[in-house]
N, C-alpha and C positions, 0 to 999 in steps of 0.2 A: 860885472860878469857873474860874478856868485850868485844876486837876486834872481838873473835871469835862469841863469843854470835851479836855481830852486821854483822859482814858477813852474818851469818846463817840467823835474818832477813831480810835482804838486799836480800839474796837467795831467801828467801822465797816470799818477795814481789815481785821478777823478776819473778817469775815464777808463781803466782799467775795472773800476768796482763797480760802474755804472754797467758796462758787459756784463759781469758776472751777476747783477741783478739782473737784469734784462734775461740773459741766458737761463737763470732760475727761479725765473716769473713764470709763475701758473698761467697756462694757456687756455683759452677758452675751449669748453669738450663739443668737439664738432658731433652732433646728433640728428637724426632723421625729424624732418617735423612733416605734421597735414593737420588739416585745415576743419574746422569743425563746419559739417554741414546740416544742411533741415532737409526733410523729404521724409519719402513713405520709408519703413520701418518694417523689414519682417522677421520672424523669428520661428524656424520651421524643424520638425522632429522628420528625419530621415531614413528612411526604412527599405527593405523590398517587399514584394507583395506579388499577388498573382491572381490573374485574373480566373473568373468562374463564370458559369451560368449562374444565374439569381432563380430559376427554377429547370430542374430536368427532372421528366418521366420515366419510368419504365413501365413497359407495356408488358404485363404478365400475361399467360394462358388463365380465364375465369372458370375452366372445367378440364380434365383430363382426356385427352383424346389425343387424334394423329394431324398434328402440324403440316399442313403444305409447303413445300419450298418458297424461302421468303425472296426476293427478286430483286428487294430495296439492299443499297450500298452505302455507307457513310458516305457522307456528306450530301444524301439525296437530299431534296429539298420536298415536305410532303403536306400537306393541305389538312385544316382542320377536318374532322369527320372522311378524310379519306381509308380506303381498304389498307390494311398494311399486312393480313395474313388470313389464311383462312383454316379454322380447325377442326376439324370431325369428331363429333364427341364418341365416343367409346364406351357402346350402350349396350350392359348387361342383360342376359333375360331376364333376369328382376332387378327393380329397383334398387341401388346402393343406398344403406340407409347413411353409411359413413359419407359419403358423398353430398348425398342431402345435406346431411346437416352441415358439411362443408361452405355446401352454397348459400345454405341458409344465413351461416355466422359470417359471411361475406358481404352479405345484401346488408347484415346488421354493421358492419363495420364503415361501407361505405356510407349510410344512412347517418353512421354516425357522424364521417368526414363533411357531412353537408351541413349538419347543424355548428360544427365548431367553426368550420366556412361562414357560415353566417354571423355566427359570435362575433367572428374578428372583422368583419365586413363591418359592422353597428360598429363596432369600436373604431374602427379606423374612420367612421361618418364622424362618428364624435370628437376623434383627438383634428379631423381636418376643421372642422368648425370651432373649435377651440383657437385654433394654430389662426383661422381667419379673423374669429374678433380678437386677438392679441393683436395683429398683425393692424388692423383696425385702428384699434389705439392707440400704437405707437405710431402710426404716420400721422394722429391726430393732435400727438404730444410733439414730436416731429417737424410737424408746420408752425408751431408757438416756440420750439426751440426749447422745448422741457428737456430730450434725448438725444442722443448721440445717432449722426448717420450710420452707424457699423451694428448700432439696437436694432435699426429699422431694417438693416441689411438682413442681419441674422435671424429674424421674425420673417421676414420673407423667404429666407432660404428653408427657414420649420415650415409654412406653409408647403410650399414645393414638395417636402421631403414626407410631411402629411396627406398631401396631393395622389404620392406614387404609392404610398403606403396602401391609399385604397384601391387603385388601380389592380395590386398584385392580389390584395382580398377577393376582389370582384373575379382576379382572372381564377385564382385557389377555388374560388365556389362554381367556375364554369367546369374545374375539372371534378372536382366530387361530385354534379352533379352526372356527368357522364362516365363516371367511375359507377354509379349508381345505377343506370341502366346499362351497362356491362355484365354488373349484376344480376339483374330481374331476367333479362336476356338468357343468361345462362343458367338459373333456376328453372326457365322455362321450357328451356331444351333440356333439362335432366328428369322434369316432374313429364313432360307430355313423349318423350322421348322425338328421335328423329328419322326421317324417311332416311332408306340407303343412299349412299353418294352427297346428301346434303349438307353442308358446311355452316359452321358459326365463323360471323366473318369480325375479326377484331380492327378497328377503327382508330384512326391519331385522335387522342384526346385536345393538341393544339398543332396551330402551322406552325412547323420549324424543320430543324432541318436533322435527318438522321447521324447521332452519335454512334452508336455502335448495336450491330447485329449480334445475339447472342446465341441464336440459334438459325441458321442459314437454309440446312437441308432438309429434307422431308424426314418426321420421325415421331415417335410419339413421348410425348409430355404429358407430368404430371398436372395438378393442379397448383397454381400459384407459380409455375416455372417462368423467369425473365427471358423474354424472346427479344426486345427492342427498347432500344434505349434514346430517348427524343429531347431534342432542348430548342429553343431559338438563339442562335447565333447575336440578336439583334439585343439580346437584355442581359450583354454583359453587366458583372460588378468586381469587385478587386476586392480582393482579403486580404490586409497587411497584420503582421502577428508585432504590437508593441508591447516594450516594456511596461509594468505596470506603472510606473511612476510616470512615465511617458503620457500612460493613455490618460492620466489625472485631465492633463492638460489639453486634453483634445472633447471637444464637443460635436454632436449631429449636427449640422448646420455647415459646419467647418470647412474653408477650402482647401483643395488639394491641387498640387503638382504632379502630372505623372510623365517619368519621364524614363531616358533607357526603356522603350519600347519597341523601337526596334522601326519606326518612323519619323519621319520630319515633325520637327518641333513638337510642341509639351503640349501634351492632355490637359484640359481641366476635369477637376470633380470635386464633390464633397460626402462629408461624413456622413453617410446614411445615420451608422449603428453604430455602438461601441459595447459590445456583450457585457454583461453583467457578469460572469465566472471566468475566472483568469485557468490557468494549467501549464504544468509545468515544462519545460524544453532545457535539454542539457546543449549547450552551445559547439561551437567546433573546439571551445580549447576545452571542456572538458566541466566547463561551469553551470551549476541550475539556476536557469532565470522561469520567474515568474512572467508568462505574457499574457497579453489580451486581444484577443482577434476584433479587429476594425472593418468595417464592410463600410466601402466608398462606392457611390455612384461616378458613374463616369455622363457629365455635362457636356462637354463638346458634340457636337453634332455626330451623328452616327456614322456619314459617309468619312470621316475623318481617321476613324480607327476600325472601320468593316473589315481591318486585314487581320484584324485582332481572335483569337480562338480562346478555346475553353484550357486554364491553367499554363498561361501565357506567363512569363516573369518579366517585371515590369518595377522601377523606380519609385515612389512616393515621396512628395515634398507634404505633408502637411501643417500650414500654418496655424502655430499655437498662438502665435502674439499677431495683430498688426495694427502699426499706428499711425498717419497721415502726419508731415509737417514736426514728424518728431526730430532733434537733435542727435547728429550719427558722429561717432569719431572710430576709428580703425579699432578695432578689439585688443590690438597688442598698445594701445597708448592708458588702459587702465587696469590696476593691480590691486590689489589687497591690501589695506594697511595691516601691522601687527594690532589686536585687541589691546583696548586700554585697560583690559580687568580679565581675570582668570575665566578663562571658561564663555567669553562675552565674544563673539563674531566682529570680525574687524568689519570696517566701513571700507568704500573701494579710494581711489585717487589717482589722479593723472598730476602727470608735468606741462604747464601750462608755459611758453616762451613769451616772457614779458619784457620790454625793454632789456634786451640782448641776457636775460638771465632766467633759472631754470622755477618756476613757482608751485610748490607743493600744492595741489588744490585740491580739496576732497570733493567727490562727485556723487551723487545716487543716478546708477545702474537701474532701468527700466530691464532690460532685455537685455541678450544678446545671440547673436548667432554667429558662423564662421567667418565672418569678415568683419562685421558692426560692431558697436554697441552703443545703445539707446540713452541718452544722455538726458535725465529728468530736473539734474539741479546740478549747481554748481562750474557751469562752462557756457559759453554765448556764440551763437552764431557767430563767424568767421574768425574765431580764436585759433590759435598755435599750436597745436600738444604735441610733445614728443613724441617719438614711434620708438618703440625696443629701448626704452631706458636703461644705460649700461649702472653698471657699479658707481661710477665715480660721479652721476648727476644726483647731484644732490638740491635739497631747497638753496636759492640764493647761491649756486653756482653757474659760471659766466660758461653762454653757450654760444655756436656757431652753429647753424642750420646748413649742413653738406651740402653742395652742390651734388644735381643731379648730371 
């Protein structure tokens, strides 16, 4: 009876410290895990931005005299070389010699706009033909497999963007040249003077469509007064104001998102321009930042956003990074390690879930943006990595993957 009675507490005590171990065994730290995947990669600088004309006129008075009632309304729609007012010059018994010379330094100014019109017309032949034998070689490098598809892409989008470049020279030197016979025109109604009742009639230097009337009713104007204010509707472009560090990272060529416009689905475009002088902008809380004005063309088809006007506010995605078939894991599953040396930038790392436990893995960061990031070394297509690593996951601590 005694043996027995001593087994049974011997039983008892094995199995009482066996609980108490069990009950103050480390449990395994239940953690969020996903999945490492491959696919396209992007990495985009987020801004607002506002839409503009890429050219507006104004239609000045080329001599002094009495304005007739103008008849045109914003948003008229008016034809190149069409009438758009007509002015009576205002002809002293003698000659005004201030006057003259008025018209004279007018003809010389416009005479001038024609030549620097043409400067930049050569120049834009040049930098297109440039933009074509690059473009040239890299599809030739291309087909042997010397360069990357995204070279060839971006050579062709310089192309394009060298393309329109001329385009705007070409249209710049249609108006100085008829800036220029505005001119002559109205020298030569001031030198031969004009019969009574006869009118100088002012003309749309292009077809677009009427911005704003300056002067409406019948009266008389000086010389050089803005009567009419003309754009086309049809040659939007978008001014986004980045950071300077921001626009580091942005190139001509470049694609853009444009969205929050105020219609179905997302604009395309790309980086025309990125200006060369930055200026200064105090922000809403009260901070100076250094920005740099960005002019994007808008690529999508024109019937897509014809609802679009002059100084529209509008969204921009534009992509600084993108990479095909890169390796993506959630943004919140890589962190910073501490520097191994004073002053030395730590490397990044993720928790990697390996046979039920937590593995410290150091990783290089390509990229990142709000949801991603671009994983170059150190992780493999369909790996584990933790999401929001708490305190207590440590390397070589035992994990459970939550249920969703």
């Amino acid at each position: 009876m005694r043996a027995r009675g001593w087994w049974a507490s011997a039983g008892g005590a094995v199995a009482v410290a066996a609980l108490v171990v069990w009950a103050f065994a480390p449990r395994p730290v239940e953690v969020e895990a996903a999945t490492v995947t491959q696919g396209r990669f992007e990495s985009t600088i987020d801004e607002d931005g506002k839409t503009r004309l890429r050219d507006r006129y104004v239609v000045s008075a080329p001599l002094a005299g009495t304005l007739g009632r103008i008849a045109l309304r914003e948003g008229d729609w008016v034809r190149a070389d069409a009438v758009l007012a007509t002015l009576t010059p205002a002809l002293a018994p003698m000659l005004d010699e201030r006057t003259l010379r008025e018209a004279r330094a007018r003809l010389e100014a416009t005479q001038a706009a024609v030549q620097r019109a043409d400067i930049r017309t050569e120049r834009s032949r040049v930098a297109l033909e440039l933009a074509r034998n690059e473009l040239r070689r890299t599809e030739a490098l291309a087909r042997q497999g010397f360069v990357s598809p995204t070279k060839k892409d971006n050579d062709q989008l310089a192309a394009e963007a060298a393309q329109k470049e001329l385009e705007a020279a070409l249209q710049e030197r249609h108006i100085a040249g008829h800036e220029v016979e505005q001119a002559q025109a109205a020298l030569v109604v001031i030198r031969r003077g004009a019969a009574p009742g006869a009118g100088f009639e002012l003309r749309a230097p292009i077809a677009g469509r009427v911005l704003r009337v300056l002067q409406t009713s019948e009266t008389v104007v000086a010389l050089g007064t803005p009567l009419i204010e003309l754009g086309d509707t049809a040659r939007l472009e978008v001014v986004a104001e980045l950071l300077t560090t921001d626009a580091l990272k942005t190139r001509p060529g470049g694609r853009v998102l444009i969205e929050r416009w105020g219609g179905p689905g997302t604009l395309q475009g790309q980086v025309r321009l990125v200006e060369p002088g930055a200026f200064t902008k105090v922000s809403a809380l009260g901070v100076e930042e250094q920005r740099v004005k960005v002019i994007i063309d808008l690529t999508s088809p024109p019937e897509q956003w014809q609802a679009l006007g002059d100084a529209y506010r509008v969204g921009v995605r534009i992509v600084a990074v993108a990479q095909d078939d890169a390796l993506k894991v959630p943004v919140s599953a890589v962190f910073p390690l501490p520097a191994r040396e004073p002053g030395a930038a730590g490397t990044m790392a993720a928790f990697a879930l390996r046979d039920g436990r937590a593995r410290l893995v150091e990783v290089k960061v390509g990229a990142r943006n709000g949801a991603e990031a671009w994983i170059q070394k150190g992780l493999d297509k369909g790996d584990q990595v933790i999401v929001y690593p708490s305190a207590a996951v440590k390397d070589g601590v035992r994990v459970r993957p939550r249920s969703v």
